[in-house]
Structures are given as structure tokens and as C-alpha cells.
C-alpha positions, 0 to 999 in steps of 0.5 A: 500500500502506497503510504501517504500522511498529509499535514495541514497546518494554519499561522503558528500559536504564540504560547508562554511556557518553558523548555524540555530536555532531551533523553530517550523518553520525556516524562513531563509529557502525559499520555492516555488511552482512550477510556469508553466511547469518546466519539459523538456520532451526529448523523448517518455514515454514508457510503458511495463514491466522492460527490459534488456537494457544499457544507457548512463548517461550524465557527471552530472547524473554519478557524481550525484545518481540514485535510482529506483521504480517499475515504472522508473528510477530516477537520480539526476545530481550534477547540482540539476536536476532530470531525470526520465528514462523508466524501458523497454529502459532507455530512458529519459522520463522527465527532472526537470532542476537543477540550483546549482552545487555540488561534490555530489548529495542526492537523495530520491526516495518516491514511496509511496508519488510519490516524487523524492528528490534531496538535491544538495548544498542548494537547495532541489528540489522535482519532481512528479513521475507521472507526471515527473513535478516539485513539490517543491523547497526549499533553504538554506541561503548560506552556508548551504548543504543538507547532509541526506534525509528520508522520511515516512508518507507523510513527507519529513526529509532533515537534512543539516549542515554547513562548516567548519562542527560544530557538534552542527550546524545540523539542521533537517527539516520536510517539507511536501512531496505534496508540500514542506510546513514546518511542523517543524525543530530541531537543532540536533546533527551528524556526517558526514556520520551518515544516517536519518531513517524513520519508524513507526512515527519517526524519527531518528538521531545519533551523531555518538559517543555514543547517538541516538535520536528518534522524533515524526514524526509529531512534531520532539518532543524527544521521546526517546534516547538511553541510556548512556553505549551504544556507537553508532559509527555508525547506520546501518538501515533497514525494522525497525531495528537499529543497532549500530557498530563501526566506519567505519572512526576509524582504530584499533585492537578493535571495540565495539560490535554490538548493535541491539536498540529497536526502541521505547525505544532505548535501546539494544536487544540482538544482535549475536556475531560479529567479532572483524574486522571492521565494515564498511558498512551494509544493512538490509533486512525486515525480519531483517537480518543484512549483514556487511562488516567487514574489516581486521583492519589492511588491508582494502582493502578486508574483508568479509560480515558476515550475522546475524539474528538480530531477532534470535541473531545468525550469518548465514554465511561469504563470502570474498570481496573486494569492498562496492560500490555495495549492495543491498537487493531484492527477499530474496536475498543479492546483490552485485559486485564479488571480484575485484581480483577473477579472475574466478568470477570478473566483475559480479553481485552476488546474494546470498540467505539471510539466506542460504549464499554461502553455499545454494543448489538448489534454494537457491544457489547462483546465477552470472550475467555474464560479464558485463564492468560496474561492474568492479572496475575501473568503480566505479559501484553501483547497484540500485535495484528498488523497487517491484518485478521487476526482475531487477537490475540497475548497475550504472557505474560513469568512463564511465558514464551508466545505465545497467539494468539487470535480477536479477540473 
């Protein structure tokens, strides 16, 4: 079975708190089983394939994070809750209920593990996929919040930091997705913003200034880092590539170039050319290709993506836009919101081939939704894609909250 863990995340929590140490367990944090039933069934399973349909998200899930499987839709609410929802209707199915409150939800959809994650605040919470019941639940001490989520291999990555943010007061856990048990944890160093990733047996970190740090997926043991000369703003990942960029945060007229690592060395591959404009936010598809957002240095609010072969080091194509909220990547094709200010092509969801561009014919053309008053700016969408071949993608509007589930144009 192909292993495919999605995380979502929002703008990360500000939290007071102090600092964990390192060791082979960390018996500040507890943990527990679920005892009796804790999941609130609100209506009927339903069962059939993914459907066109609209839903609304009560206020808690529109603040929180939505993530998706062939099978259902998943949101976490800012309360810590999980709510599975139907692929044919997007009626609630299954409610795990939430007990903390935060600005912000981190959300893990494991379909391979058939784990749901929530990190809300200090509390990690975990339900079962097939079930809708939950699995696990784990807290911090106060003042500690989760700020990042992977998983891979049956094991779940939650690395949470303190408030005022310290840099070296990060610490990374490794818990067991089937039941929440620790296997290990390590003090690392990160940047607010810098994402986990998950592949192949590690596990990866960056401090979001120069170094990247791979562990053993099992120990958390170092097992390589990426070498001194290679700066490293900003790790992009996806499928089993990383990649180095600037930083999204920093303003200026020159940004260091794009680096593609080698993910059991961490040293630099050849990687294309990219713009001198900023980089501010990238996706990867499986068969390497990297589509960054790169914005003007001077004005921000519009840029373009560029597409680059990470495998055959060339750049493919550019197309404008004027918003990141929005991406994704499903069926060989990039995803993501029109430009807010095209007026011909505004409020839409676009889909454009990979390594084709905007400039594909045919079946490599690209393709527009129509209409739709959840995708426009003022809405604050983001698109959920589900893993498999579903045929659909989710548009999650946060103004006024709502699920749209649509065919993939």
C-alpha cells in the first residue's frame, strides 16, 4: 500500500511556557488511552463514491484545518476536536470532542496508519479513521504548543516549542501512531514556520538559517546534516525531495539560490536556475517537480509560480498570481485559486498540467472550475485535495465558514 500522511497546518500559536530536555523518553509529557466511547456520532455514515456537494463548517472547524483521504473528510476545530465528514454529502459522520482552545489548529491526516492528528495548544489528540473513535491523547506541561506534525512508518513526529519562542527550546517527539506510546524525543533546533518531513526512515528538521538535520526514524539518532556553505532559509518538501530557498519572512533585492539536498547525505544536487524574486511558498509533486511562488521583492502582493524539474535541473514554465492560500498537487496536475484581480478568470479553481504549464494543448491544457463564492479572496479559501484518485477537490472557505467539494477540473 502506497503510504501517504498529509499535514495541514494554519499561522503558528504564540504560547508562554518553558523548555524540555532531551533523553530517550520525556516524562513531563502525559499520555492516555482512550477510556469508553469518546466519539459523538451526529448523523448517518454514508457510503458511495466522492460527490459534488457544499457544507457548512461550524465557527471552530473554519478557524481550525481540514485535510482529506480517499475515504472522508477530516477537520480539526481550534477547540482540539476532530470531525470526520462523508466524501458523497459532507455530512458529519463522527465527532472526537476537543477540550483546549487555540488561534490555530495542526492537523495530520495518516491514511496509511488510519490516524487523524490534531496538535491544538498542548494537547495532541489522535482519532481512528475507521472507526471515527478516539485513539490517543497526549499533553504538554503548560506552556508548551504543538507547532509541526509528520508522520511515516507507523510513527507519529509532533515537534512543539515554547513562548516567548527560544530557538534552542524545540523539542521533537516520536510517539507511536496505534496508540500514542513514546518511542523517543530530541531537543532540536527551528524556526517558526520551518515544516517536519517524513520519508524513507527519517526524519527531518531545519533551523531555518543555514543547517538541516536528518534522524533515524526509529531512534531520532543524527544521521546526517547538511553541510556548512549551504544556507537553508527555508525547506520546501515533497514525494522525497528537499529543497532549500530563501526566506519567505526576509524582504530584499537578493535571495540565495535554490538548493535541491540529497536526502541521505544532505548535501546539494544540482538544482535549475531560479529567479532572483522571492521565494515564498512551494509544493512538490512525486515525480519531483518543484512549483514556487516567487514574489516581486519589492511588491508582494502578486508574483508568479515558476515550475522546475528538480530531477532534470531545468525550469518548465511561469504563470502570474496573486494569492498562496490555495495549492495543491493531484492527477499530474498543479492546483490552485485564479488571480484575485483577473477579472475574466477570478473566483475559480485552476488546474494546470505539471510539466506542460499554461502553455499545454489538448489534454494537457489547462483546465477552470467555474464560479464558485468560496474561492474568492475575501473568503480566505484553501483547497484540500484528498488523497487517491478521487476526482475531487475540497475548497475550504474560513469568512463564511464551508466545505465545497468539487470535480477536479
Amino acid at each position: 500500500m502506497t503510504r501517504r500522511a498529509v499535514v495541514v497546518g494554519a499561522a503558528l500559536l504564540v504560547l508562554a511556557g518553558c523548555t524540555a530536555s532531551g533523553g530517550a523518553r520525556n516524562p513531563a509529557v502525559s499520555s492516555s488511552r482512550a477510556s469508553g466511547p469518546s466519539v459523538e456520532t451526529t448523523s448517518a455514515s454514508v457510503s458511495g463514491p466522492w460527490r459534488a456537494w457544499t457544507a457548512s463548517l461550524t465557527r471552530p472547524e473554519a478557524h481550525g484545518s481540514c485535510g482529506a483521504t480517499a475515504h472522508q473528510v477530516v477537520c480539526a476545530t481550534d477547540t482540539g476536536a476532530l470531525v470526520g465528514r462523508s466524501r458523497a454529502d459532507g455530512r458529519v459522520t463522527w465527532t472526537v470532542p476537543g477540550d483546549t482552545h487555540a488561534k490555530t489548529a495542526q492537523l495530520l491526516v495518516d491514511a496509511a496508519d488510519a490516524r487523524a492528528v490534531a496538535g491544538v495548544a498542548g494537547v495532541l489528540r489522535a482519532a481512528d479513521l475507521r472507526t471515527g473513535e478516539q485513539a490517543w491523547t497526549r499533553r504538554l506541561p503548560a506552556g508548551r504548543g504543538y507547532v509541526a506534525l509528520a508522520a511515516t512508518d507507523g510513527i507519529v513526529y509532533a515537534l512543539h516549542a515554547p513562548a516567548p519562542f527560544i530557538r534552542t527550546g524545540a523539542v521533537l517527539d516520536a510517539v507511536r501512531a496505534s496508540d500514542g506510546t513514546p518511542l523517543w524525543h530530541r531537543n532540536v533546533t527551528w524556526s517558526t514556520g520551518e515544516p517536519l518531513a517524513a520519508f524513507r526512515g527519517r526524519v527531518y528538521t531545519a533551523d531555518g538559517v543555514t543547517r538541516v538535520t536528518a534522524r533515524d526514524a526509529r531512534t531520532g539518532a543524527t544521521v546526517a546534516t547538511s553541510p556548512a556553505g549551504v544556507d537553508c532559509q527555508h525547506l520546501v518538501t515533497g514525494g522525497h525531495y528537499l529543497v532549500c530557498t530563501g526566506s519567505p519572512y526576509s524582504a530584499g533585492d537578493v535571495f540565495p539560490p535554490m538548493r535541491r539536498l540529497d536526502p541521505a547525505t544532505l548535501k546539494p544536487l544540482p538544482t535549475p536556475r531560479n529567479t532572483i524574486n522571492k521565494p515564498v511558498q512551494g509544493v512538490i509533486s512525486d515525480d519531483g517537480v518543484l512549483v514556487l511562488y516567487e514574489a516581486g521583492a519589492e511588491d508582494t502582493s502578486a508574483g508568479d509560480w515558476y515550475a522546475y524539474d528538480l530531477v532534470n535541473g531545468r525550469r518548465l514554465w511561469s504563470t502570474y498570481a496573486t494569492a498562496t492560500d490555495g495549492v495543491g498537487v493531484a492527477d499530474g496536475r498543479f492546483v490552485t485559486f485564479t488571480p484575485v484581480n483577473d477579472r475574466a478568470t477570478r473566483d475559480r479553481v485552476i488546474t494546470i498540467d505539471l510539466h506542460a504549464g499554461p502553455q499545454g494543448t489538448g489534454s494537457t491544457a489547462p483546465r477552470l472550475s467555474p464560479a464558485y463564492a468560496q474561492a474568492r479572496g475575501g473568503e480566505h479559501p484553501a483547497l484540500v485535495v484528498p488523497g487517491g484518485d478521487t476526482g475531487h477537490v475540497v475548497v475550504m472557505a474560513r469568512t463564511h465558514g464551508s466545505l465545497r467539494s468539487l470535480p477536479l477540473p
